[in-house]
Structures are given as C-alpha cells and as structure tokens.
C-alpha positions as CSV (number, residue, x, y, z in Angstrom):
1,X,-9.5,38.2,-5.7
2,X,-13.0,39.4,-4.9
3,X,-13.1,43.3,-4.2
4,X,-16.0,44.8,-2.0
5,X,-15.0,47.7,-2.5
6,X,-16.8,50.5,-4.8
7,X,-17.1,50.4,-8.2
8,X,-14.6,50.2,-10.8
9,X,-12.0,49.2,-8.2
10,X,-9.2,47.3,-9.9
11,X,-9.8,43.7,-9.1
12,X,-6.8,41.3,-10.6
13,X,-7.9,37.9,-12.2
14,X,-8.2,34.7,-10.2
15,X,-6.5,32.8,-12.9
16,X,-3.8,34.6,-14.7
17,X,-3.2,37.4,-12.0
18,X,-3.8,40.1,-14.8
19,X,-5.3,43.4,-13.4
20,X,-8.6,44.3,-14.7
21,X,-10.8,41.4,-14.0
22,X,-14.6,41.4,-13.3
23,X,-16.1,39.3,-10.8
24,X,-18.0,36.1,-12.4
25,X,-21.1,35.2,-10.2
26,X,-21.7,32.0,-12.4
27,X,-17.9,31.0,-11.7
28,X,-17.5,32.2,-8.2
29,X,-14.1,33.8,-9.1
30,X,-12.7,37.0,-10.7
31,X,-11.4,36.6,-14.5
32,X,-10.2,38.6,-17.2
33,X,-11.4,38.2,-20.7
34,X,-9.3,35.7,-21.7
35,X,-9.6,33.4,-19.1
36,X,-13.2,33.8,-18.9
37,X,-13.2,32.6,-22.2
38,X,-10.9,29.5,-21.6
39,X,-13.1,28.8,-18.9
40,X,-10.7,30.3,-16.1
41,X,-8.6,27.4,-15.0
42,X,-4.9,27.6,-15.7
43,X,-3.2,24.2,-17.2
44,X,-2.2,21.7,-14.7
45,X,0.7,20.7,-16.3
46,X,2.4,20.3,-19.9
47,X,0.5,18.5,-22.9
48,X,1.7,15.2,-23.2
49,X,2.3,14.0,-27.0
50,X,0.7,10.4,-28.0
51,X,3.8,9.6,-29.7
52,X,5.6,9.9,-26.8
53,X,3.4,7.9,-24.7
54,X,3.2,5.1,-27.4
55,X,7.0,5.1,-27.9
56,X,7.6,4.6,-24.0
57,X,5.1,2.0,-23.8
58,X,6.6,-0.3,-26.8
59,X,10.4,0.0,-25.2
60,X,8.4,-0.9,-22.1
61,X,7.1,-3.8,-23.1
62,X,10.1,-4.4,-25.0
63,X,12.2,-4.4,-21.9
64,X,10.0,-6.7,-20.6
65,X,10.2,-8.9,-22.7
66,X,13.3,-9.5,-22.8
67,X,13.6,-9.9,-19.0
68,X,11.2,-12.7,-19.3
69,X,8.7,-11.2,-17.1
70,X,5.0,-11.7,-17.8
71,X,2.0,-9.9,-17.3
72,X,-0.3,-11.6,-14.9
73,X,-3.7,-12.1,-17.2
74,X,-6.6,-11.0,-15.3
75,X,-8.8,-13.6,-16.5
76,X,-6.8,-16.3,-13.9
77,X,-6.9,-16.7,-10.5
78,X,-4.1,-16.4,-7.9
79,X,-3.1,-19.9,-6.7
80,X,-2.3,-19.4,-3.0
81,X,-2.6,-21.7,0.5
82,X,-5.1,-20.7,3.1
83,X,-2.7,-18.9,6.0
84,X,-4.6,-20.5,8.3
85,X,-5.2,-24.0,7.3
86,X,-3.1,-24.6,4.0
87,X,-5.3,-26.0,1.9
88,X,-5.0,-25.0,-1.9
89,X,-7.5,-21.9,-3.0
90,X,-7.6,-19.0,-5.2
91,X,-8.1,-14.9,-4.9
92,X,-11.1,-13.9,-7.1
93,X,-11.7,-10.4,-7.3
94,X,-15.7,-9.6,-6.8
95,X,-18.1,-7.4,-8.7
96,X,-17.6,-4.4,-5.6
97,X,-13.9,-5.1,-6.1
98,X,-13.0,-6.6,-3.2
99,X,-11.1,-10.4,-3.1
100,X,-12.4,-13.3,-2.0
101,X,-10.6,-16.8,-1.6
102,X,-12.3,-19.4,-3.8
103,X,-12.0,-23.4,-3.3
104,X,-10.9,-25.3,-6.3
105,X,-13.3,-27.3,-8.5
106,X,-17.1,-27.4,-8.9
107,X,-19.2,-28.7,-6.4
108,X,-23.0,-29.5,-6.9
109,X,-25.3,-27.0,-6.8
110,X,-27.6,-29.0,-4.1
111,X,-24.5,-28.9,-1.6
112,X,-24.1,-25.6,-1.3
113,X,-26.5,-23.2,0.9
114,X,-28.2,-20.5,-1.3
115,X,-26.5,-17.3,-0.9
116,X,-23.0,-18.9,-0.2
117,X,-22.9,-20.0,-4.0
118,X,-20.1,-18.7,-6.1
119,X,-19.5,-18.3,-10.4
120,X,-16.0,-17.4,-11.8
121,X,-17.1,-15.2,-14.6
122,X,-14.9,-15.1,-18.1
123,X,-13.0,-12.2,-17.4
124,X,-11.9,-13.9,-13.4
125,X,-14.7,-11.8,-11.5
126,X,-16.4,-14.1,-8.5
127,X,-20.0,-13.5,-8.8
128,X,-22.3,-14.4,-6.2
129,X,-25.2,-16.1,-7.0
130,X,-27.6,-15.6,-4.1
131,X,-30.2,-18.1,-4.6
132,X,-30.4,-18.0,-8.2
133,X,-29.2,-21.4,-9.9
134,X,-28.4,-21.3,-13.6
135,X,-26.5,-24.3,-13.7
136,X,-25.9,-27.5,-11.8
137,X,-22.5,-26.7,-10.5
138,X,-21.3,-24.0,-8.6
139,X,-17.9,-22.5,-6.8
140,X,-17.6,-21.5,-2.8
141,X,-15.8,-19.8,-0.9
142,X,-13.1,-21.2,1.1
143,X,-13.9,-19.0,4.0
144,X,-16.9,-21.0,4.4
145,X,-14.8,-24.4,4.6
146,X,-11.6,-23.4,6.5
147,X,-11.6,-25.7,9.2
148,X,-9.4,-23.2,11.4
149,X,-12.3,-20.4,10.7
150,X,-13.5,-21.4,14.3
151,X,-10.2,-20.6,15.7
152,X,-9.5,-17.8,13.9
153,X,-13.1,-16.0,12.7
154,X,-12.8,-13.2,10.6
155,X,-12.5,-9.8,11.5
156,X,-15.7,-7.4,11.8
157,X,-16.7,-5.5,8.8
158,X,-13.1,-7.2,6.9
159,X,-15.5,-7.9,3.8
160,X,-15.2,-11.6,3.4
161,X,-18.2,-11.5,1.1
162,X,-18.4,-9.5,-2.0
C-alpha cells in the first residue's frame, strides 16, 4: 500500500502485510525489511522435493508399462490419410512449430519447384529447404499434390507452410 500522506505515516508491506514498511521506488511497492531483502514476492506455492518428483515418475512409467502403452518417439512421423483425398502421408512438425502433412518417399530434387522442397531432419522436424539443394533427393508436401486441393483450397492464413 503506497501512503501520500505525511511523513512517518505507517504504511503496511505490500508482501507480508506487516506494518512498518517503506516505499521502494526501485521495486514500485512497499516492503518491510525482510521482504525487501527476499526480494518482496511471497512464495507461489510449496517446494516440491526431487525425490518426490522422481518417485512419481518411475511408478508412472511403471504403470505404463505394464499397460502396454508406448510413448510415441518424436523422431517418427504420424502415418495418417489425407481427409480430403486419402492418399497415405505423414504430420511433420516444422522448425516454427506448426505441422505440415508430408508425402511418403523421396522424390528428385529436379521435380520439385524451389521453395516447395522439404528435409525430415533426425529428430522428425520438416525443414524447408527454399532453394538450397544439399542433396539429390528431397520430401514435399502433400498439400502441394492433393488432387482435391482445387475443391477444397486451404483456408487463409491456416499456415500450411512452416
């Protein structure tokens, strides 16, 4: 609380509540001693103990594990069928962390325009190439070769390309 008063007026702290704070013009708040020496900002919530975080985790996994499910690896692709054609393709994510459906398989690097060619990077990440060409082979997009694209064109500003 800031007081506008006259001096020596009892202001009360900002963070605890305590009377007797002083107004802190580097802070923008009123503190006591103590809390201007903790840096004024009360504790969000309880201190969480690593053991107890590591101990969830293992009966976690555990739990998992025994259900038989997996954890998706981040390195593969999602297999899906276009919605609009159903030919076979896979969700990439992109560098700006959007997704973008890939065709399957290589194609030479002389068949596809520049700045519509594709690289699946070790970790799963489509990359666009531009017109750079470090190899002879490269992926596309499938939003490029859905034949129902002309029927159905994508949505303004819906980020097709990453």
């Amino acid at each position: 609380m800031v007081s506008y008063g006259e001096r020596g007026a009892c202001d009360v702290c900002d963070a605890c509540g305590v009377p007797r704070g002083r107004w802190r013009a580097v802070l923008g708040m009123t503190l006591c001693g103590p809390c201007e020496r903790t840096g004024g900002s009360r504790p969000g919530r309880e201190p969480v103990l690593l053991a107890e975080v590591l101990a969830t985790t293992a009966v976690e996994l555990t739990l998992a594990a025994r259900r038989s499910a997996s954890v998706p690896d981040p390195r593969t692709a999602t297999a899906t069928a276009c919605k609009r054609c159903g030919a076979p393709a896979a969700w990439h994510r992109t560098v700006r962390g959007r997704w973008i459906l890939i065709e399957p398989g290589d194609r030479p690097l002389g068949s596809v325009p520049a700045g519509k060619r594709w690289r699946i990077a070790g970790d799963g990440t489509a990359v666009n190439l531009g017109s750079s060409s470090p190899s002879d082979t490269c992926r596309i997009s499938h939003f490029d070769l859905c034949p129902a694209r002309e029927r159905f064109p994508a949505p303004a500003g819906s980020g097709a390309y990453g």
